[in-house]
BALOBA-1460 file (C-alpha; in Angstrom, 3 decimals):
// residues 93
<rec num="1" residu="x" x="4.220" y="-11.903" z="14.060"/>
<rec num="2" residu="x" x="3.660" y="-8.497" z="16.001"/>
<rec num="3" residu="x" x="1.593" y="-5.559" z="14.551"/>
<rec num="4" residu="x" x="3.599" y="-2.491" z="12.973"/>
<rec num="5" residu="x" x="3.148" y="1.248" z="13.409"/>
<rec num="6" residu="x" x="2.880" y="1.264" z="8.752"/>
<rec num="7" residu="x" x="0.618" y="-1.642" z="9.521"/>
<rec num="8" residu="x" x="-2.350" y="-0.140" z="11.911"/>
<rec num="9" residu="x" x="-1.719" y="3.385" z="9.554"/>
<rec num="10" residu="x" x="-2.554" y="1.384" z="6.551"/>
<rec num="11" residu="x" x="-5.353" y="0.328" z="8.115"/>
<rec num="12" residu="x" x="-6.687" y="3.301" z="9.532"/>
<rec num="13" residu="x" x="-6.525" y="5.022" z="5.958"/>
<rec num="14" residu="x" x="-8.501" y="2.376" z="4.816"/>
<rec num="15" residu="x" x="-11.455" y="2.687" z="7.446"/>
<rec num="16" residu="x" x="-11.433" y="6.332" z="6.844"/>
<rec num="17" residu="x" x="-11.573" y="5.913" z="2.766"/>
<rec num="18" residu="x" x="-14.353" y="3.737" z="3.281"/>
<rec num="19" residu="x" x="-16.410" y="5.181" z="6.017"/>
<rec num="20" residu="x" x="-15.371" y="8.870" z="4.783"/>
<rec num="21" residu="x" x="-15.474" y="10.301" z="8.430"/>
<rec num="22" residu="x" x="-14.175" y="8.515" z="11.433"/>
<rec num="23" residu="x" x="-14.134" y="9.920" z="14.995"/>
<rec num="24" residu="x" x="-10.398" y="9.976" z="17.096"/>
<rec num="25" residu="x" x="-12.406" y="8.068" z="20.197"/>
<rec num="26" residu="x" x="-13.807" y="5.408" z="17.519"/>
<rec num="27" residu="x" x="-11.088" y="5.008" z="15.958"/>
<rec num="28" residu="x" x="-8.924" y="4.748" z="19.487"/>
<rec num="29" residu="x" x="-11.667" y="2.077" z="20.261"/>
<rec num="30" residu="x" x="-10.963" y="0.728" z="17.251"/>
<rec num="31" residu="x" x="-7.458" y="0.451" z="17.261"/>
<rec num="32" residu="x" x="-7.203" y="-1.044" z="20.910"/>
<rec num="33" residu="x" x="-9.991" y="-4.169" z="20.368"/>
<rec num="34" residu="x" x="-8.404" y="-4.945" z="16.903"/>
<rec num="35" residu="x" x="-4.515" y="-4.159" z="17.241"/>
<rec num="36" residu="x" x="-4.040" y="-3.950" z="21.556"/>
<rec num="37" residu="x" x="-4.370" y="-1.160" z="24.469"/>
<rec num="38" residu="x" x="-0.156" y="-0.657" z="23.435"/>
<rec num="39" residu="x" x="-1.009" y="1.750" z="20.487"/>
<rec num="40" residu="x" x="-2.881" y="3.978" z="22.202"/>
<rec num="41" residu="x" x="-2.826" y="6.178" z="25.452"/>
<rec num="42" residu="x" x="-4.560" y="9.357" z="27.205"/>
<rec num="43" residu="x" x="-2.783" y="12.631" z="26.290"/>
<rec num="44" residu="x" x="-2.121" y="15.777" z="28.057"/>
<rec num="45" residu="x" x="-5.579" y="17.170" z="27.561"/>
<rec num="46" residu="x" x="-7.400" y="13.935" z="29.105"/>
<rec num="47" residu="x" x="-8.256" y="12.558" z="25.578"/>
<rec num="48" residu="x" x="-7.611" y="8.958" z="24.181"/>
<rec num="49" residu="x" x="-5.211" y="9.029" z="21.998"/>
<rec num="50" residu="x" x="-3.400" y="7.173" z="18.729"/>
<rec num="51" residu="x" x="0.331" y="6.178" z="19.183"/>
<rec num="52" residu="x" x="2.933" y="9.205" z="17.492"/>
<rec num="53" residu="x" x="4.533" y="6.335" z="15.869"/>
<rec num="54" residu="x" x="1.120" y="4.852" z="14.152"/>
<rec num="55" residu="x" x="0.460" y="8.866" z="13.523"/>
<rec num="56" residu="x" x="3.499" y="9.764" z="11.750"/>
<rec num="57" residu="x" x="3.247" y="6.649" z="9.497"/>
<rec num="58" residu="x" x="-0.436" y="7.533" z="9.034"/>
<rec num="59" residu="x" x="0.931" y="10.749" z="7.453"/>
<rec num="60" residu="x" x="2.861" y="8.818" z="5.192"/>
<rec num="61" residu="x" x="0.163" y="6.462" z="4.125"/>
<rec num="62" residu="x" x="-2.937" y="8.744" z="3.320"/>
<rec num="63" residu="x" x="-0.793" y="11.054" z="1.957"/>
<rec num="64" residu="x" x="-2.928" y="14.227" z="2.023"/>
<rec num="65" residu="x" x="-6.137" y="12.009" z="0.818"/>
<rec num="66" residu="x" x="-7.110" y="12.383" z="4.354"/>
<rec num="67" residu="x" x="-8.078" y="16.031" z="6.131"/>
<rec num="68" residu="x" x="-8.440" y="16.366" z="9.984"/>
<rec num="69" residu="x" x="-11.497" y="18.406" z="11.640"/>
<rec num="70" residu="x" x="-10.003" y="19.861" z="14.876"/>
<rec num="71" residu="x" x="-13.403" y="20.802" z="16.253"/>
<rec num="72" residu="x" x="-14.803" y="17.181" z="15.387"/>
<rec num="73" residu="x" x="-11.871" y="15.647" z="16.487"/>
<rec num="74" residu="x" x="-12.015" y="13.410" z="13.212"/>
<rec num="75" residu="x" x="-10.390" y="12.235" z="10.315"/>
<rec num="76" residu="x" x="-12.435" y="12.765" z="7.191"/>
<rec num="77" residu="x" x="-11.940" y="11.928" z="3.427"/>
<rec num="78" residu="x" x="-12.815" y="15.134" z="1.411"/>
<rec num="79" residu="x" x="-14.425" y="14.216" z="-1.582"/>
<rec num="80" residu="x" x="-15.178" y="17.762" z="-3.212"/>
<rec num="81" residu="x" x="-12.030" y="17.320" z="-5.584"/>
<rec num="82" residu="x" x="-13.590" y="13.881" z="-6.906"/>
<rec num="83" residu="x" x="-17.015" y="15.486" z="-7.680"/>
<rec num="84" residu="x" x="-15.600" y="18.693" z="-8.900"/>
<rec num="85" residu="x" x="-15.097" y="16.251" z="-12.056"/>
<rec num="86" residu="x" x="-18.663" y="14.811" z="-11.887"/>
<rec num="87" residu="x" x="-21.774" y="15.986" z="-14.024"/>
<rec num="88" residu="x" x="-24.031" y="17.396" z="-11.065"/>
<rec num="89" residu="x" x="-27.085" y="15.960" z="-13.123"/>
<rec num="90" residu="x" x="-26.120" y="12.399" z="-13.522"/>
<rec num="91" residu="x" x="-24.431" y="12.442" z="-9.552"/>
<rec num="92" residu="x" x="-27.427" y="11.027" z="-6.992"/>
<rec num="93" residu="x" x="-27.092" y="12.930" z="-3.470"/>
């Protein structure tokens, strides 16, 4: 059975949920020991890069639950909204 584009997104929604930030060259690294070199390349700025197929279906997976820091150049889950509804006294930092 060979690895999908939905398949690798899926999982890359799920590292960043659970790790809550997740560098573009980690999760390149990432993607190349666990899925193959084939989903991932150098763009036109010298960086290593994730498939545009495994991109757009990462779109569709996270579905907005997952926010992009251009100067980081990493995915992050932004959990403000979730402790917006949280009593600040009863939250541990």
């Amino acid at each position: 059975m060979s690895t999908t584009a939905t398949e690798i997104a899926t999982w890359m929604t799920d590292i960043i949920t659970t790790e809550h930030k997740v560098t573009q060259t980690d999760m390149v690294d990432a993607i190349e020991a666990k899925f193959g070199p084939e989903w991932t390349y150098v763009n036109d700025n010298g960086h290593a890069s994730i498939d545009r197929a495994v991109l757009r279906e990462f779109r569709k997976a996270h579905r907005g639950g997952v926010k992009w820091d251009r100067e980081d150049r990493a995915w992050y889950v932004d959990d403000t909204a979730a402790a917006e509804g949280t009593d600040s006294e009863t939250t541990e930092n």
